[in-house]
C-alpha positions as CSV (number, residue, x, y, z in Angstrom):
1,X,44.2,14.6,34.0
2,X,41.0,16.1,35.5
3,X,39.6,19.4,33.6
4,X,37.9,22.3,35.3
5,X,34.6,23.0,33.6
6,X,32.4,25.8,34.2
7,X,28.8,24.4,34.8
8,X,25.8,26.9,34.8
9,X,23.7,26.0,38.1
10,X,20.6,23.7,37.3
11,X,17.4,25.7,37.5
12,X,15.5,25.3,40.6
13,X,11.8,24.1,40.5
14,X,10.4,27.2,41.7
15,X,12.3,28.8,38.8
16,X,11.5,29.8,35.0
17,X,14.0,27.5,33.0
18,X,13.8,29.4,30.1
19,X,14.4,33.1,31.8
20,X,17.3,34.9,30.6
21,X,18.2,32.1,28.3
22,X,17.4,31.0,24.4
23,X,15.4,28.1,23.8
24,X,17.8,25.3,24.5
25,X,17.7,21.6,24.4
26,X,19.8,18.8,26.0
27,X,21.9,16.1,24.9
28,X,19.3,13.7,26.3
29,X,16.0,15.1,25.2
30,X,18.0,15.4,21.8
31,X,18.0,12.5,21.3
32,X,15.1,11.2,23.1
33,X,13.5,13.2,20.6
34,X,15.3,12.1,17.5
35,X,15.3,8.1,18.3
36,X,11.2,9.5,18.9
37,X,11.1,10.4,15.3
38,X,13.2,8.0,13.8
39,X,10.7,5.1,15.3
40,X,7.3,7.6,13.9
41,X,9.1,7.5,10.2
42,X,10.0,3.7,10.4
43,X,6.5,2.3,11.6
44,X,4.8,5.1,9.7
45,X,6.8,3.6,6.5
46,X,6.3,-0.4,7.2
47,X,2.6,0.4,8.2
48,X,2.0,2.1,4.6
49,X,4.1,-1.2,3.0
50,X,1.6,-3.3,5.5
51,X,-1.2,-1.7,4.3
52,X,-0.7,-2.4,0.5
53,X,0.4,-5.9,1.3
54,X,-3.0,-6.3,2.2
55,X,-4.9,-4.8,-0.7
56,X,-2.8,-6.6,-2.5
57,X,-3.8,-10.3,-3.9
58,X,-1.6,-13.6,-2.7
59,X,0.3,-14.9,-4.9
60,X,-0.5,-18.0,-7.4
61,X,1.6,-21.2,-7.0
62,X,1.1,-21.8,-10.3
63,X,0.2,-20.2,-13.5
64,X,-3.3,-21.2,-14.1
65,X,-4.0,-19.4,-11.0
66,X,-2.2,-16.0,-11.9
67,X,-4.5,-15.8,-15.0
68,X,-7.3,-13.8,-15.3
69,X,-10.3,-15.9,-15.7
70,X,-14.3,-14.6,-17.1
71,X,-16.5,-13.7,-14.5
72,X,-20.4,-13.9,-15.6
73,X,-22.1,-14.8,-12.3
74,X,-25.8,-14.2,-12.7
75,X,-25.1,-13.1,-16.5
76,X,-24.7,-16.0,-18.1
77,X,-27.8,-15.5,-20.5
78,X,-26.9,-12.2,-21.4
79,X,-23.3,-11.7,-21.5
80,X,-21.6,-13.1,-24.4
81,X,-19.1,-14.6,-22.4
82,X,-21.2,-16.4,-20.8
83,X,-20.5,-20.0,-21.5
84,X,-17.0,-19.0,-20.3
85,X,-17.8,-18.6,-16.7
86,X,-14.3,-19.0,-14.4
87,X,-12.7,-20.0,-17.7
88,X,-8.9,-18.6,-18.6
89,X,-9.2,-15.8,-20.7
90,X,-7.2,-15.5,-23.6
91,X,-6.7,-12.8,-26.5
92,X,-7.9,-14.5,-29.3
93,X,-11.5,-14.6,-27.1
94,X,-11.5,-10.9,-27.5
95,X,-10.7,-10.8,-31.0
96,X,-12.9,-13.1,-32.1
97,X,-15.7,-11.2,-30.3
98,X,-15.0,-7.7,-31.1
99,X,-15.1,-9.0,-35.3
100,X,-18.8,-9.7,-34.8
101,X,-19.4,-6.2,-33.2
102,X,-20.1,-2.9,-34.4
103,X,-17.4,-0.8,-33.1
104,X,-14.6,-3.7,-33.2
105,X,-14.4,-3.7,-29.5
106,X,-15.0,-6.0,-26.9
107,X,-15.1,-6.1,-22.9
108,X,-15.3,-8.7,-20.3
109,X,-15.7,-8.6,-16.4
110,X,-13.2,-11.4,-15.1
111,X,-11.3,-12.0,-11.6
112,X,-7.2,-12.0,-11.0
113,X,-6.9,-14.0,-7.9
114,X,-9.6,-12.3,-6.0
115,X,-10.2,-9.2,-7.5
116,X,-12.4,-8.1,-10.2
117,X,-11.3,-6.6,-13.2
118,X,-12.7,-5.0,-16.6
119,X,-10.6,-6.2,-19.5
120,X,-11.5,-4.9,-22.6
């Protein structure tokens, strides 16, 4: 059952592994090398996910606080939504508001759980 193999002799310290010979890899640094990469591409993946998991706002246990609410800190004179301040914001706000204008438009500033947002 034993089989003859023919095994080059192992380069000596002293030597220049890659004299006479093509650029060669073993089975081991192989794959050394790929489980290497396979871990880079795997933590480089979950740290992008990680990353927008973060930038991203928690979730609401409930729907009042999914909605976007008006946001007139320090404006409440001025802005005509200011009456409205941390107040649900709803369509027919908008409407009604862009009737009394000029260019049939109207804008807010508000906050979705955190983060600001321009609604117009």
């Amino acid at each position: 059952m034993a089989r003859e193999y023919n095994l080059k002799p192992a380069p000596r310290a002293g030597e220049d592994a890659s004299a006479g010979t093509s650029a060669t890899i073993n089975r081991r640094q192989f794959l050394r090398y790929g489980f290497n990469t396979a871990t880079g591409v795997l933590a480089a993946s979950l740290g992008v996910l990680g990353f927008a998991a973060i930038l991203l706002p928690p979730g609401g246990s409930n729907e009042g606080e999914l909605a976007v609410k008006f946001w007139a800190k320090g404006r409440e004179d001025e802005a005509w939504y200011g009456a409205k301040h941390e107040q649900v914001m709803t369509r027919q706000d908008f409407v009604d508001e862009a009737a009394k204008s000029n260019t049939g438009t109207s804008g807010a500033a508000g906050i979705w759980n955190g983060v600001p947002v321009v609604v117009t």
